[in-house]
N, C-alpha and C positions, 0 to 999 in steps of 0.2 A: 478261670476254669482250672480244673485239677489239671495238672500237665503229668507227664511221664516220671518226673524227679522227682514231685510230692510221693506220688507210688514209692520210689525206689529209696528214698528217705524215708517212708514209714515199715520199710522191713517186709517187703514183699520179696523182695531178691532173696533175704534169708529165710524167710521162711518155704521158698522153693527149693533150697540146699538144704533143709533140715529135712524135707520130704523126701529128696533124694536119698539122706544118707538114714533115714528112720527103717524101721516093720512099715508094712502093708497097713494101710485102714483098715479098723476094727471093723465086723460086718454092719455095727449098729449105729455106726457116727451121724446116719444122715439125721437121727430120731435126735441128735443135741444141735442141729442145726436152727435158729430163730430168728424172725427178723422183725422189726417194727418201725414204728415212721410216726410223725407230730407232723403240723403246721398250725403255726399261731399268726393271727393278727389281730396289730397295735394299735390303738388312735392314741396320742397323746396332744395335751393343750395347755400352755405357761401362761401364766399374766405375765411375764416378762421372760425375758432372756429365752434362747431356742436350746432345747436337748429333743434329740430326736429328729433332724429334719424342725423347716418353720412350722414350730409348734406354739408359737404364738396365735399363728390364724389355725389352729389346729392340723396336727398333720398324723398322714398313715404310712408314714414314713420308718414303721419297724415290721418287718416283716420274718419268720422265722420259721424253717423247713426243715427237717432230719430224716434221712431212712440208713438205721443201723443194721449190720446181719453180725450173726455168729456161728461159731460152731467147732466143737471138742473132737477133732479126728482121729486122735489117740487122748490116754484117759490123762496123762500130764500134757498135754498141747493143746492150747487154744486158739485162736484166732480171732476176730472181733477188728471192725472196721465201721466208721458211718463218717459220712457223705454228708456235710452243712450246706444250707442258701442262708444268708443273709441280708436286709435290706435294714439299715445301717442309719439314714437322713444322711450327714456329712461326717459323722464319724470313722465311717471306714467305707473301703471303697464295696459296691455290690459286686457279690462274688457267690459261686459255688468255690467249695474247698471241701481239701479232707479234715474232716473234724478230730477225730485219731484214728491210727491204725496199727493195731498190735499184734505181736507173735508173742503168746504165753506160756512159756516154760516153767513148767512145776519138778524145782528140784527135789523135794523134799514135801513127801503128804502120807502124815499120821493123824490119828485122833484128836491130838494135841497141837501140833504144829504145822505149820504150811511155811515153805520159804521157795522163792525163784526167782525168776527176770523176765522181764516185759523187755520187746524188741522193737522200734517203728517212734510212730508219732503219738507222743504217750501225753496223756494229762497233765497235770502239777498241781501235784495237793497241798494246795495252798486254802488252810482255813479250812471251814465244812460246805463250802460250795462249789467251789472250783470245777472242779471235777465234771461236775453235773449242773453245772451254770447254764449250758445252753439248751436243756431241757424243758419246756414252761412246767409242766408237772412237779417236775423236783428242787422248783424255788420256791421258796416261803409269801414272794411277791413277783410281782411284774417285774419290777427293779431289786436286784440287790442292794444290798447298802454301799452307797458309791464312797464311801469313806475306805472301806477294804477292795472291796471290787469293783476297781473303776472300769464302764464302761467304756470309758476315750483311750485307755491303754489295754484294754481286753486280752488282745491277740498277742501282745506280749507274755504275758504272764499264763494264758492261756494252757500250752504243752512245750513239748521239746521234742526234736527230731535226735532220737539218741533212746536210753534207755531209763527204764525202774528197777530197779533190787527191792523186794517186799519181803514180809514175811509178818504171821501171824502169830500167836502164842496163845490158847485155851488153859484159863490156870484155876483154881477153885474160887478166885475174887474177882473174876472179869477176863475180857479178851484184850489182850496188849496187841499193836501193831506196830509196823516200821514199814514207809517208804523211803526211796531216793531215789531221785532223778539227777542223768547226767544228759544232756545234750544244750543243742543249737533253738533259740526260741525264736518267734515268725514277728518278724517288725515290718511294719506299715506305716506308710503316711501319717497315718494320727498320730504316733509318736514322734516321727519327725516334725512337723506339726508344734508337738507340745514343747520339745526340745527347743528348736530353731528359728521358732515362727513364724511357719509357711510351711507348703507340702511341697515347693515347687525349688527344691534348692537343687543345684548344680550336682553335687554329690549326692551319694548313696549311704543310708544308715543302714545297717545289716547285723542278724545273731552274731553272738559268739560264745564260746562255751557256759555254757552255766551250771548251775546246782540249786536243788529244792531237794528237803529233807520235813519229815513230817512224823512223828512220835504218837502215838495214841492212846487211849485206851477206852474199852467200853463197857457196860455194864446192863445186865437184866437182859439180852438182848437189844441196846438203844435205850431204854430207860436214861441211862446217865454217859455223855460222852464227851468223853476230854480231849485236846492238842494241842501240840506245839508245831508251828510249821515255823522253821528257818530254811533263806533263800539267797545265794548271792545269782543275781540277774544280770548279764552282761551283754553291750552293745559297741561297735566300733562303727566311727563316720570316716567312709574312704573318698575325699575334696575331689570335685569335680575342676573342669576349667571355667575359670575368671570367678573362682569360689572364695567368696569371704570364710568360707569357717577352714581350718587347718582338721587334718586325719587326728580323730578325737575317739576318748573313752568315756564309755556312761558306765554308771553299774547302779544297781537295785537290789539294795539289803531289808526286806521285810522280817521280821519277828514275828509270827500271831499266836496269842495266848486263845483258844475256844474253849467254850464251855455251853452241854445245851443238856436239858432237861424235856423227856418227850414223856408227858400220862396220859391218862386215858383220854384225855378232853384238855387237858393244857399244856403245852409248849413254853418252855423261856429257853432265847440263847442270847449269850452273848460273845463276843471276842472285841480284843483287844488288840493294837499293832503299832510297833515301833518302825519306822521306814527309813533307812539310812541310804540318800543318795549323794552321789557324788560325780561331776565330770571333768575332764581334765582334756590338755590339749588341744581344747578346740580354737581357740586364737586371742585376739586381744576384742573381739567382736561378742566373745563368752567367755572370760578368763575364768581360772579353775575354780569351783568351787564345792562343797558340801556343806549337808543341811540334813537335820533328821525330822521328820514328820511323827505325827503322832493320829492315832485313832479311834473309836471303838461304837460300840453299837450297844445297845440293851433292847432285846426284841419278846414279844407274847404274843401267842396266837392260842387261841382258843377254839373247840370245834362245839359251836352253838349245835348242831347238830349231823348226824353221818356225812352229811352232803356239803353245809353251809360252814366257813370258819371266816371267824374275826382275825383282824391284824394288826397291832400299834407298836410302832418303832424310833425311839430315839437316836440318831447315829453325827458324830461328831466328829469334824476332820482338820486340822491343823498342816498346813503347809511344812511349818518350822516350829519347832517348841522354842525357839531363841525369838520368836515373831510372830509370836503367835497370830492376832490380828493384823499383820502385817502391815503396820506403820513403819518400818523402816524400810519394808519393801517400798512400799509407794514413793518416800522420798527421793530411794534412789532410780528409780524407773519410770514414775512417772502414771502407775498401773492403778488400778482401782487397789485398795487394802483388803476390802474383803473378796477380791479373787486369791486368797491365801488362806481361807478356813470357809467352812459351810457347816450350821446348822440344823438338822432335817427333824420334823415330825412328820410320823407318816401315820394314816389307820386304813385299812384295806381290807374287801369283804370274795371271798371267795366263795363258788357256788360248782360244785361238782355236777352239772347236769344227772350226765351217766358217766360210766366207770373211762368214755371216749369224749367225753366234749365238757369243756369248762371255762365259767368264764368267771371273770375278775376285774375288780375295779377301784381304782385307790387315790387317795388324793394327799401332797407333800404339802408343807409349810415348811420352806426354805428361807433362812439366816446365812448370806452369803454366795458366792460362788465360785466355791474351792475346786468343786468337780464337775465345771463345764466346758467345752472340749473348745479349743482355736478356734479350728475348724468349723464350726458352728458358730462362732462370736469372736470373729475377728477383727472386731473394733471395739477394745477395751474400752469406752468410753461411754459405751452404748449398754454396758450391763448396769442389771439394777441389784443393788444389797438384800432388799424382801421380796420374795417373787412366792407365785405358786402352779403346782403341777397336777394335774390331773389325766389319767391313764383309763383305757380300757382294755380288756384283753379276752380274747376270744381262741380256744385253746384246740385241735383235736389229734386226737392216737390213737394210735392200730398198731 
């Protein structure tokens, strides 16, 4: 459940000090106040291996709920906060949380340029999804592409309890942008999990400062939109008693090169990503290492018509570029090789009901299992190399 310190972590304390020491509300603030709310459910079904809760015997084991409000009380101040349910299978634990919660200060607003700070529990513009991941509406699919946005570490890379510095630029060839994020990111079991191998270790994995930085630019209004997201991602393990692992550092270096293309009736994006990780200190049970991963996707979607769109996506995910198919993995562990790269075809058919209710249905052809979570398969012995997934999705908002 949200407890009191999420609130106070996401900048509600400052933003009642900035009230304090601001002008009166404008008389017309109530008229930018909005709020809205989704809830989607999941069925997913594998011919092998479980993502999602046992979705081998099919399961409805994703469940997904949002009600966002906002509202501009002076004409540089915003505010904007929404409230997530999640229901997860064994990837993460079932929970209400706060999804972000921001205090928006607009230092700078001309014709041409916009620049400020975001204050609270903020996003991380990683890639073109992030952001806006946990919305069914504003994904391309049910799933992302688990090669960039992995479901089993979500909640890591998700936001940061801490701040953004943005700023926009209108120039005669396009709109340039700039974010940065400085704070604390939200670790969970499933990382620990992925890390340690088990959620149930003596010690505590917990944030620790990070940084996400993301460059932009756009064109036509969205027609053509380009980025670069760089990200150094940090985590510390503080050993519990009769603990095998020793007070250890993780850290998460992403690259993403995007690229997407939106016309009238056709869609292509793609991005690219170099993942540079590394952990150190954890003991002779994990002795140090690092490893860079590689990734990217090629995606199309086309809208057969107002309401109906097709989907087909290639996405390819590599453990290690030095191991690729991870035969030297396996030698020295013991582990299946291809839990170290995966595969994906995917084609997916969306159907806009009404402008509130939407549903969707897709089905993968998987090579590997790079991106399938512990916690869900935790008897490497018991996954299979060619598997396949089929999803449905049943959407609504207000």
């Amino acid at each position: 459940m949200i407890s009191f310190g999420d609130l106070m972590k996401a900048g509600f304390t400052g933003s009642s000090l900035f009230f304090f020491c601001c002008p009166p509300l404008s008389a017309d603030w109530k008229d930018t106040f909005q709020y809205h709310g989704f809830i989607s459910q999941n069925f997913v079904l594998t011919s092998e291996n479980n993502f999602y809760g046992d979705s081998q015997d099919g399961s409805f084991d994703f469940t997904e709920a949002g009600f966002n409000v906002s509202v501009r009380p002076l004409s540089r101040l915003g505010l904007a906060a929404q409230v997530l349910y999640r229901r997860a299978g064994e990837l993460e634990d079932e929970e209400v949380r706060l999804d972000y919660g921001v205090l928006d200060v607009t230092a700078l607003d001309t014709s041409e340029a916009r620049a400020g700070v975001r204050f609270g529990r903020v996003k991380n513009p990683l890639g073109l999804y992030n952001e806006t991941r946990d919305v069914p509406f504003t994904r391309p699919s049910i799933f992302l592409p688990q090669s960039i946005y992995f479901d089993r570490t979500r909640n890591f890379a998700l936001s940061v309890d801490g701040g953004q510095l943005f700023g926009e630029y209108d120039s005669a060839i396009g709109q340039f942008y700039l974010k940065a994020n400085i704070g604390v990111p939200t670790v969970d079991k499933t990382l620990e999990g992925l890390m340690l191998g088990g959620r149930n270790r003596p010690g505590e994995l917990s944030g620790k400062l990070s940084y996400v930085g993301q460059f932009g630019y756009s064109y036509g209004g969205g027609l053509i939109r380009l980025a670069f997201t760089a990200a150094a991602v940090h985590a510390g393990y503080e050993t519990g008693r009769s603990d095998p692992f020793s007070e250890g550092d993780f850290w998460f270096q992403p690259y993403i090169f995007s690229a997407q293309y939106n016309g009238e009736r056709l869609s292509l994006t793609g991005e690219y990503a170099v993942r540079n990780t590394r952990l150190k200190y954890f003991g002779p049970l994990l002795p140090n290492m690092a490893f860079t991963g590689e990734s990217y996707y090629l995606q199309g979607a086309y809208r057969l018509t107002d309401e109906i769109e097709a989907m087909v996506r290639y996405d390819v995910l590599y453990q290690n570029v030095n191991d690729r198919y991870g035969e030297k993995f396996e030698r020295l562990s013991g582990k299946p090789s291809f839990s170290r790269f995966a595969k994906d075809w995917t084609v997916g058919l969306g159907w806009n009901i009404t402008p509130s209710w939407t549903v969707r249905a897709e089905y993968h052809r998987v090579h590997g299992a790079g991106w399938l979570a512990v916690t869900e398969n935790p008897d490497p012995g018991k996954l299979e190399r060619d598997w396949d997934l089929f999803a449905l999705q049943l959407s609504f908002r207000f």
